[in-house]
C-alpha positions as CSV (number, residue, x, y, z in Angstrom):
1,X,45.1,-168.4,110.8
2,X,48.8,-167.9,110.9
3,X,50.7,-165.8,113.6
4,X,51.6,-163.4,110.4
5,X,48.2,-163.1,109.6
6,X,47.5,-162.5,113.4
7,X,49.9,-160.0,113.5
8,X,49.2,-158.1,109.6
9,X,46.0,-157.6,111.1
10,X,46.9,-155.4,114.8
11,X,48.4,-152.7,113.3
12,X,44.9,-151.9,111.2
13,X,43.1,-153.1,114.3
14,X,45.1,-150.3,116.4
15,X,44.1,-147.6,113.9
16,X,40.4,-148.1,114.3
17,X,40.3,-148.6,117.7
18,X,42.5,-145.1,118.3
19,X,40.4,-143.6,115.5
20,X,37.1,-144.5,117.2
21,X,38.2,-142.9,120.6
22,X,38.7,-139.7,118.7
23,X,42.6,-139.4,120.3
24,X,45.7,-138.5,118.1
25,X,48.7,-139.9,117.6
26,X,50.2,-137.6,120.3
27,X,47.6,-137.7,122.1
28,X,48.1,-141.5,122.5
29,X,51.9,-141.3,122.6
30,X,52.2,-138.7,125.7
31,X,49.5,-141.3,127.4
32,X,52.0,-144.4,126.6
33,X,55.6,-143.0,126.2
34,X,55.6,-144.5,122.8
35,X,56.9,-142.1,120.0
36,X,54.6,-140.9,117.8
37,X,56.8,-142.7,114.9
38,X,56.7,-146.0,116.7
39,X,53.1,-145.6,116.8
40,X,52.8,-144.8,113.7
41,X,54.7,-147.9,112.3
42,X,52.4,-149.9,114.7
43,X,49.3,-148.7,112.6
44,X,50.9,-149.2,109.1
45,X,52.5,-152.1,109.7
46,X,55.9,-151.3,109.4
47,X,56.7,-152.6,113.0
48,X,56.2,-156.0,114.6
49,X,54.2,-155.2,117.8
50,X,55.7,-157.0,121.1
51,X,54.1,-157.1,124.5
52,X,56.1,-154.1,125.9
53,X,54.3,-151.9,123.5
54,X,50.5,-153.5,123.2
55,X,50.2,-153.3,127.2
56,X,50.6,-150.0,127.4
57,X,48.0,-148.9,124.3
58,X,46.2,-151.1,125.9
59,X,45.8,-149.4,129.2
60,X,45.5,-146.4,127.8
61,X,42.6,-147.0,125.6
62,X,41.1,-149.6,128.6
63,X,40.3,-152.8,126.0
64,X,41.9,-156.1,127.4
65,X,44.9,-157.2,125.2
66,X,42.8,-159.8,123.2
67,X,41.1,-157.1,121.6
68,X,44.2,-155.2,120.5
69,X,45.2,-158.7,118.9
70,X,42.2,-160.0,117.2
71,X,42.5,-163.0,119.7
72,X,40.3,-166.1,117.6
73,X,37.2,-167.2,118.6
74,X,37.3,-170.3,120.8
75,X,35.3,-172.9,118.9
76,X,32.9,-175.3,120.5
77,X,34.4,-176.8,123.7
78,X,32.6,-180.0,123.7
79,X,34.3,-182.9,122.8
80,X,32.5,-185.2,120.4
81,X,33.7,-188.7,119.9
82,X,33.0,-191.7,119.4
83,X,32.9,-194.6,121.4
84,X,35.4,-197.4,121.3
85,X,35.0,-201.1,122.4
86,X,37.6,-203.3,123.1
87,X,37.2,-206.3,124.7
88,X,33.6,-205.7,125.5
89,X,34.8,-202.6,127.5
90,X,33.3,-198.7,126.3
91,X,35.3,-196.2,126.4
92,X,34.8,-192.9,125.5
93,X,38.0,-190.5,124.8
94,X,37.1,-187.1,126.7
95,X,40.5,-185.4,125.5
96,X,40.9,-184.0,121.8
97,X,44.7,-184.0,121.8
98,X,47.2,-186.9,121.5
99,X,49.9,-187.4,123.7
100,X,49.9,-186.0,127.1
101,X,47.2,-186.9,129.6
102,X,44.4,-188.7,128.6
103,X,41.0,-189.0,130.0
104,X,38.1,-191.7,129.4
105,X,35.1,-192.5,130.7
106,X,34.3,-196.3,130.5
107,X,32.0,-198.7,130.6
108,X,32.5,-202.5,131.8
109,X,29.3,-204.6,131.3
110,X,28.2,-206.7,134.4
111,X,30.7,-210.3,133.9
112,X,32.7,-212.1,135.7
113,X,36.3,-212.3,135.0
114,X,39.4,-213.4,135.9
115,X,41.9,-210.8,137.0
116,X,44.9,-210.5,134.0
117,X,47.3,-208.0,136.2
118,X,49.5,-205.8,133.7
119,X,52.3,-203.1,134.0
120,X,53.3,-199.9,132.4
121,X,54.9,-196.8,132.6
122,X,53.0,-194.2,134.4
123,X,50.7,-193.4,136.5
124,X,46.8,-193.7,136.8
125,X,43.5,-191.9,138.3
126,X,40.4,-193.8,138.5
127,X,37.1,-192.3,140.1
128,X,34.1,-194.5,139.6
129,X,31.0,-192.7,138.7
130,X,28.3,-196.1,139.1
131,X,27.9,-199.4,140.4
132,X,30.8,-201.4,141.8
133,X,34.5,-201.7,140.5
134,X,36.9,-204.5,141.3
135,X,40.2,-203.6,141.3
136,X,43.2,-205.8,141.7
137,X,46.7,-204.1,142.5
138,X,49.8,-205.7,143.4
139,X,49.0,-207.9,146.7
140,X,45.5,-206.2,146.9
141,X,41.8,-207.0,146.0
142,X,39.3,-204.3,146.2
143,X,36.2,-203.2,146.0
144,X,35.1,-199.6,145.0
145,X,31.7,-197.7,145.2
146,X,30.5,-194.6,143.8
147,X,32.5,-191.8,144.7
148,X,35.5,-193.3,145.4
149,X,38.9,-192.4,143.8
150,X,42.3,-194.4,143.2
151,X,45.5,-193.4,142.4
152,X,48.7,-195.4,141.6
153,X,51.8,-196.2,139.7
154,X,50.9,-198.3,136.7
155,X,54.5,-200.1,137.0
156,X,52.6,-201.9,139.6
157,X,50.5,-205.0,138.8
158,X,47.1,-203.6,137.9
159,X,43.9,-204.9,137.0
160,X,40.1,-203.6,137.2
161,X,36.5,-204.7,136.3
162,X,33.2,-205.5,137.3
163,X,32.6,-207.5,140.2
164,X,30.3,-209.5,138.5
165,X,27.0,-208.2,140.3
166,X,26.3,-205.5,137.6
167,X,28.2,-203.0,135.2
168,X,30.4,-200.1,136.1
169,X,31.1,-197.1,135.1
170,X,34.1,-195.0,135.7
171,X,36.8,-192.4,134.6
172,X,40.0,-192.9,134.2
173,X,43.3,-190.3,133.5
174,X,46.7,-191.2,131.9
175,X,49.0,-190.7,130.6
176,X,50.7,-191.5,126.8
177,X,52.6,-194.3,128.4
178,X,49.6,-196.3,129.5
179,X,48.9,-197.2,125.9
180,X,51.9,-199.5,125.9
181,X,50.6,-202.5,127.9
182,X,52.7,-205.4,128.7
183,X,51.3,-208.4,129.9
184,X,53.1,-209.7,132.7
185,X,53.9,-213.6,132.9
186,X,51.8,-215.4,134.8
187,X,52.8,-217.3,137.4
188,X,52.8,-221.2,137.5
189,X,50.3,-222.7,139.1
190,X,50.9,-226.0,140.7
């Protein structure tokens, strides 16, 4: 539905509710200090309604705004999607929208891997919801349990997994940046 469509329909919408309180057109306008010609244009149609003259109506019939409008439904809230693998990692998207933060719950199987630090713009929430999660950033190596929570700029070497003892489970938020990954060079080994 359009915002023309929204708004062809408040002006029929403001008729029946006036009409089913029984109160006139004069009635209403010595209530609001709207003119009985504005509020007449209101109810045809002839005049765009605006905030300044809704909130009063409004308070005078007491109905919440939304109902003057016609506000939509809200559809199902649940997200629904489907699980992605990559790299024998789980994830699944909890946000609808592209662009703007992003939110994933992931799974990371119980292996044993060897830490591939990256970088990227942004920054990054991870709170891990089951077993144990390695996590390699910058100069440090940790390990996190259940409950606990990190937070840090992604421009900073990063990496995180399992530990190897069984899999993990975790969320993590971000940002559009974070889906340009750069690997950063490895450095020699002698």
């Amino acid at each position: 539905m359009t915002t023309d469509d929204v708004l062809a329909e408040v002006g029929p919408r403001l008729r029946r509710i006036r009409k089913d309180r029984e109160v006139t057109l004069a009635a209403l306008s010595e209530s609001t200090g709207i003119s009985v010609s504005t509020l007449s244009r209101l109810e045809s149609g002839l005049r765009k309604p605006s905030l300044e003259l809704l909130l009063p109506i409004a308070q005078a019939h007491q109905v919440p705004l939304d109902e003057l409008i016609g506000t939509p439904p809200v559809g199902d809230p649940r997200v629904r999607s489907k699980p992605l693998v990559r790299h024998g990692r789980t994830y699944w998207p909890l946000t609808r929208q592209p662009g703007g933060l992003q939110a994933y719950k992931v799974l990371v199987p119980q292996r044993q891997e060897e830490p591939e630090p990256r970088t990227h713009e942004g920054y990054e929430w991870l709170y891990v919801l089951a077993g144990r999660l390695r996590m390699v950033l910058g100069e440090h190596d940790v390990v996190l349990a259940a409950g606990e929570v990190v937070e840090f700029d992604t421009r900073v070497p990063h990496w995180f997994g399992s530990t190897g003892e069984g899999p993990v489970e975790f969320l993590s938020l971000f940002g559009p940046q974070g889906e340009r990954m750069h690997v950063r060079a490895q450095p020699r080994r002698s």
